[in-house]
C-alpha positions in Angstrom: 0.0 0.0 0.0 1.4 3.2 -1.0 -0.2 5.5 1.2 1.6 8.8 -0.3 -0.3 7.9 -3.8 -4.0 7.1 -2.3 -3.5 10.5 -0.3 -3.2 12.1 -3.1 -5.4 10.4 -5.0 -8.2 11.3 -2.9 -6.7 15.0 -2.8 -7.3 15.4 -6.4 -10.6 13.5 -6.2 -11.9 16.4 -3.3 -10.3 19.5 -5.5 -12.3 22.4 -5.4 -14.7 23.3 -6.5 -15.2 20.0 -8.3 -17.2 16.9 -7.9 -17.3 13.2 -8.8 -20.2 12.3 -11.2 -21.4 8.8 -10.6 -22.0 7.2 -14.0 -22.2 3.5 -12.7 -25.7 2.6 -13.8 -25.4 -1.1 -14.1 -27.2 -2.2 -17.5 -30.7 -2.7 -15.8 -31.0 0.2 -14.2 -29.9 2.0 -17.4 -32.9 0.0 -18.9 -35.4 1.2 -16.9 -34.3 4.4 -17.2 -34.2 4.2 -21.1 -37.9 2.2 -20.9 -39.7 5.5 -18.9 -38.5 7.6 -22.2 -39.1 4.6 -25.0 -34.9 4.6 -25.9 -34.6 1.3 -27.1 -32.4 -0.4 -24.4 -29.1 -1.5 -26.3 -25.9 -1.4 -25.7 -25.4 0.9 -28.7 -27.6 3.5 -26.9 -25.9 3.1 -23.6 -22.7 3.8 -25.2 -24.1 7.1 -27.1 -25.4 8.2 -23.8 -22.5 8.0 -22.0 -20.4 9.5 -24.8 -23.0 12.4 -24.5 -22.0 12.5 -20.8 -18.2 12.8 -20.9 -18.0 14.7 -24.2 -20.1 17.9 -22.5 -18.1 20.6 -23.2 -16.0 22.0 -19.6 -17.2 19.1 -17.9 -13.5 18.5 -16.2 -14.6 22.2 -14.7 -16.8 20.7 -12.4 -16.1 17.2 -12.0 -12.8 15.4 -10.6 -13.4 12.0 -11.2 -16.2 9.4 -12.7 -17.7 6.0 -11.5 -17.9 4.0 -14.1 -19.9 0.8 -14.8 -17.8 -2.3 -15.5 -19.4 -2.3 -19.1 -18.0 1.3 -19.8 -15.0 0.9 -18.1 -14.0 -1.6 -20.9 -16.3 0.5 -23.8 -14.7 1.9 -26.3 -16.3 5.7 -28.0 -17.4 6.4 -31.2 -14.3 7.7 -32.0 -12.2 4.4 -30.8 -11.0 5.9 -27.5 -11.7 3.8 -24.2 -13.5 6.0 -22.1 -11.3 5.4 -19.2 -8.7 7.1 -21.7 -10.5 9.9 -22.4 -11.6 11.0 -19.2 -7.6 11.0 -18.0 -7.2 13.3 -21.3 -9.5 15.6 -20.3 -8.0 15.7 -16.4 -11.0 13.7 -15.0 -10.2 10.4 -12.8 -11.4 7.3 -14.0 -13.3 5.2 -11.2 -14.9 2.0 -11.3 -18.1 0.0 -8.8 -16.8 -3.2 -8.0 -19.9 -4.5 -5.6 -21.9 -6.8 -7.7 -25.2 -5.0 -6.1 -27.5 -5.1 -2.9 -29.0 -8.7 -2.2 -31.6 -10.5 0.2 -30.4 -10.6 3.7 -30.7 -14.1 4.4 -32.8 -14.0 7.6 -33.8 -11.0 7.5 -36.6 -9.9 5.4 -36.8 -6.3 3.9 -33.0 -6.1 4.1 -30.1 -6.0 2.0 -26.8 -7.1 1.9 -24.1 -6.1 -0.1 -22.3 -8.5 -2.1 -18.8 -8.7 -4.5 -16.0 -9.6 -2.3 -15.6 -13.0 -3.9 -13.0 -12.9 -6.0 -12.3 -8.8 -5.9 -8.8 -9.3 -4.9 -8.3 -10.2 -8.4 -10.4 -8.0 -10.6 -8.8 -5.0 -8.6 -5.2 -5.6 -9.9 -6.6 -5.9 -13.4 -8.9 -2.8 -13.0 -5.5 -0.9 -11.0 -4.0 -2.2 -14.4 -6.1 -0.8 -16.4 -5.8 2.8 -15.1 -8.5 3.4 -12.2 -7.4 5.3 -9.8 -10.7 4.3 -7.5 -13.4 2.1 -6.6 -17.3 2.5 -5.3 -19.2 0.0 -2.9 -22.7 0.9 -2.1 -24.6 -1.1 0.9 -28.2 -0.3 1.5 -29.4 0.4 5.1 -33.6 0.8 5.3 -35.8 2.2 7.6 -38.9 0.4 8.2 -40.8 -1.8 11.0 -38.5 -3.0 13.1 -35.6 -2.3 10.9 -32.1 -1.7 10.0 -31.4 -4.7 12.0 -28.0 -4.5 13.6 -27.0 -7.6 11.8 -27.9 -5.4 8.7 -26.0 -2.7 9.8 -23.1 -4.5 11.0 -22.8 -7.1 8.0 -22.7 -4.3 5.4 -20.2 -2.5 7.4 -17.6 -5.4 7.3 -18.3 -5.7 4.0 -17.6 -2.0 2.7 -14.0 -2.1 5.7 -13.2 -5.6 3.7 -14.0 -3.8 0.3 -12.2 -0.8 1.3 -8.3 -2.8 2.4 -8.4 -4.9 -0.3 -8.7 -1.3 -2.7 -5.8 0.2 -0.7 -3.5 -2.8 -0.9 -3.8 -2.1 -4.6 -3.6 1.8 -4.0 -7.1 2.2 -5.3 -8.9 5.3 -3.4 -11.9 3.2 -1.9 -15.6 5.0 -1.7 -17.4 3.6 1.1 -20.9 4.1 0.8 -23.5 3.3 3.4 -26.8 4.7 2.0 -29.3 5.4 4.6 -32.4 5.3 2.1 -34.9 8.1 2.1 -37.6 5.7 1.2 -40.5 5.9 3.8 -42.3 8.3 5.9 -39.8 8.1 8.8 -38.8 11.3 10.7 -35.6 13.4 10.4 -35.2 12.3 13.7 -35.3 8.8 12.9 -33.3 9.1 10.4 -30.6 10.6 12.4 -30.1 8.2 14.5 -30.1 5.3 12.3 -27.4 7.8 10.0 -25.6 8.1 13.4 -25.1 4.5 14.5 -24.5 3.4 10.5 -21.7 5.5 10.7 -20.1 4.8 14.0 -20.4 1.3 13.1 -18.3 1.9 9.7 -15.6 4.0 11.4 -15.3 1.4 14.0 -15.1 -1.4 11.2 -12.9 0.8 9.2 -10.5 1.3 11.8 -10.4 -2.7 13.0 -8.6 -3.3 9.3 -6.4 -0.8 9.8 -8.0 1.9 6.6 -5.3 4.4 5.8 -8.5 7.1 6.0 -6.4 10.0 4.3 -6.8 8.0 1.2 -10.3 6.8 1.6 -13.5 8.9 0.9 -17.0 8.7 2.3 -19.9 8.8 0.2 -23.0 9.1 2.6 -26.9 9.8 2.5 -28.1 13.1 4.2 -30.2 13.4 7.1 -33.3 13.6 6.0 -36.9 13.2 6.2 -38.2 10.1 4.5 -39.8 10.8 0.9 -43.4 10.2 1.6 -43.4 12.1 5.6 -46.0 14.4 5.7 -44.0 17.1 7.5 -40.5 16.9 6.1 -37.5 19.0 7.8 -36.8 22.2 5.5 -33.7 22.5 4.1 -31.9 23.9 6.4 -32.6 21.6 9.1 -31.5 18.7 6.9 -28.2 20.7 6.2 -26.9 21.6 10.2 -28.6 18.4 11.1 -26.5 16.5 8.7 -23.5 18.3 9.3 -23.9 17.8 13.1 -23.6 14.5 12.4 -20.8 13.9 10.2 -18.9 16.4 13.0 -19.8 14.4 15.6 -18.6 10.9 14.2 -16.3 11.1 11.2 -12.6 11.3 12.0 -10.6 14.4 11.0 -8.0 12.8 8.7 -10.7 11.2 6.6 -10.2 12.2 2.7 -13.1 13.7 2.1 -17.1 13.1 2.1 -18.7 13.1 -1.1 -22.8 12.9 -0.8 -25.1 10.9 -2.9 -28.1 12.8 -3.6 -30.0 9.5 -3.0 -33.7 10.3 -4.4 -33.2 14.1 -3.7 -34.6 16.5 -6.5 -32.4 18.6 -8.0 -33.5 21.2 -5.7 -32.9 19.9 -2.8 -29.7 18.0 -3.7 -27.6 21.3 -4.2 -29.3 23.6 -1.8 -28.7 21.4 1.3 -24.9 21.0 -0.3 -24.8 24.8 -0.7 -26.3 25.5 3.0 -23.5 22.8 4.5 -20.6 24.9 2.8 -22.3 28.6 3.4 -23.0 27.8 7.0 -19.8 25.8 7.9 -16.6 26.6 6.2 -14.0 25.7 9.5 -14.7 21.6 8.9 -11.9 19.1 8.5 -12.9 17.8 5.4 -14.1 18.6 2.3 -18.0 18.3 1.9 -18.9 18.2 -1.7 -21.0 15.8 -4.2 -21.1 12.0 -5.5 -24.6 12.7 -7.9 -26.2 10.6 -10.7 -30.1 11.5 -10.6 -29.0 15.2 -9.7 -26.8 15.7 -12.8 -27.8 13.2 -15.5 -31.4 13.2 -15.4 -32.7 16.2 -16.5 -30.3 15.5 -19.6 -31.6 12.1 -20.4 -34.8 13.7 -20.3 -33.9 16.0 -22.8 -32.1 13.4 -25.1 -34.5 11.3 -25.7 -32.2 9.0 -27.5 -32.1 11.5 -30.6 -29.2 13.1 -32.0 -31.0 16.2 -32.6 -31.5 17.0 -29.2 -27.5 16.3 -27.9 -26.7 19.8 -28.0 -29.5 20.9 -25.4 -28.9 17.6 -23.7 -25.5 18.6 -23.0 -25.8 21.9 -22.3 -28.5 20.9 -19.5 -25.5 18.9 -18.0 -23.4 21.5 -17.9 -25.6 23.8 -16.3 -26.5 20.8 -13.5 -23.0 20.2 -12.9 -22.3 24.0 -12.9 -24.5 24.5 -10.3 -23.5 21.1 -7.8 -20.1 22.7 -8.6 -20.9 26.1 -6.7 -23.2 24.9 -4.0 -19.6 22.3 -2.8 -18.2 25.6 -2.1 -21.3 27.4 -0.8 -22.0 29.8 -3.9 -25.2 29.5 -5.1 
């Protein structure tokens, strides 16, 4: 492990006032997104939408580095260029997700657990090989009756420790993500303190394996409401409440936090980013964005999966990533 290179790895990933942009659809996911707007779902399209993506023009202005699915990490561009290849010509990080998704809990119904550790070891050399400089795991922690479980909790959390040494002993920058979802109707509150003991477990977990956490970056949820609460917190209770939070538990030396906007609207996804870095600008780490939904979608709406439309397309994720750029430094 060459600690020197993952520190600055994850220095470059947390530049200001840039981003990562998480591109890592796997192939059904992209389907359903493609089946809502009638693109036919092929891998053809998947590869023109994604060229869209990393073609915008002064999208390295905004964005650091970009997850990439396993399918486009190896995809080649219309114009014979790997992707990985051209995103480190245009100064952007490549990045790949290496967990194979989130899974039935055995046991334990209406939870998941994260799984991919089988045989990661290996595909990380190849991917290290191969140029990416880091790696996402998500695990999924719901709020419901009776749940997270600690068994959930705890599970998922060896999992993303185990997921993040075996990235470092290949100097890959590992993204732990433990996604609290907003699914539900569950209270701030609640969410809080399931946020607050998900975290505490990870750090714990992280620092039983001995994570260099200079080099690693977190990629959490925000507090918030759930989606379907009848009284959900304003903005900018999610935003101190949040930040409360990630004071109160993450350690100082960690790389950098990166949020996922998690099923956030585009509103709400860079305002309670732009309130965190207005409000608090003294904190030990960089607090900035990890989006999919809250860059890309307003531009696959616009695409349509016609070449006509590229040119508004991309200038609609410019303007999204534009404005997730400002609000990591508080300047919306």
């Amino acid at each position: 492990m060459n600690t020197e290179a993952l520190k600055k790895t994850a220095e470059i990933m947390m530049n200001k006032p840039k981003g990562l942009l998480a591109m890592d659809e796997s192939s059904p996911t992209c389907a359903k997104r493609f089946a809502a707007l009638k693109i036919p779902e092929t891998e053809e399209n998947r590869v023109r939408y994604r060229e869209l993506i990393v073609t915008t023009p002064n999208l390295s202005n905004y964005i650091s580095g970009a997850i990439l699915f396993d399918e486009t990490f190896h995809q080649k561009m219309s114009t014979g260029i790997l992707f990985r290849d051209h995103l480190n010509s245009i100064g952007i990080l490549p990045g790949i997700k290496v967990d194979t998704g989130a899974k039935d809990f055995s046991c334990h119904p209406n939870e998941k657990i994260t799984e991919g550790l089988d045989g990661l070891r290996d595909r990380l050399v190849n991917y290290e090989k191969l140029g990416a400089k880091f790696c996402k795991w998500r695990a999924v922690i719901t709020i419901g009756d009776n749940i997270p479980s600690q068994a959930c909790i705890s599970s998922n959390c060896n999992a993303l420790a185990r997921y993040a040494s075996l990235c470092q002993e290949n100097n890959l920058v590992p993204i732990v993500e433990p996604e609290v979802l907003i699914n539900g109707k569950h209270s701030i509150d609640k969410c809080n303190t399931i946020t607050r003991e998900t975290l505490k477990c990870l750090f714990d977990q992280l620092a039983l394996l001995n994570i260099y956490l200079p080099g690693t970056i977190l990629k959490p949820s925000m507090v918030i409401s759930g989606d379907s609460n009848d009284s959900r917190a304003d903005f900018k209770m999610v935003a101190d409440m949040t930040i409360k939070c990630l004071k109160d538990i993450c350690p100082d030396d960690l790389g950098g936090i990166a949020f996922l906007s998690g099923g956030q609207t585009n509103e709400e996804a860079t305002t309670h980013l732009n309130l965190m870095n207005k409000d608090y600008d003294s904190l030990p780490w960089r607090v900035t964005f990890s989006y999919a939904r809250a860059i890309q979608q307003s531009a696959l709406n616009a695409w349509c999966g016609k070449d006509e439309n590229s040119q508004k397309s991309q200038e609609i994720l410019s303007e999204r990533a534009n404005l997730c750029s400002k609000a990591s430094i508080g300047e919306l």
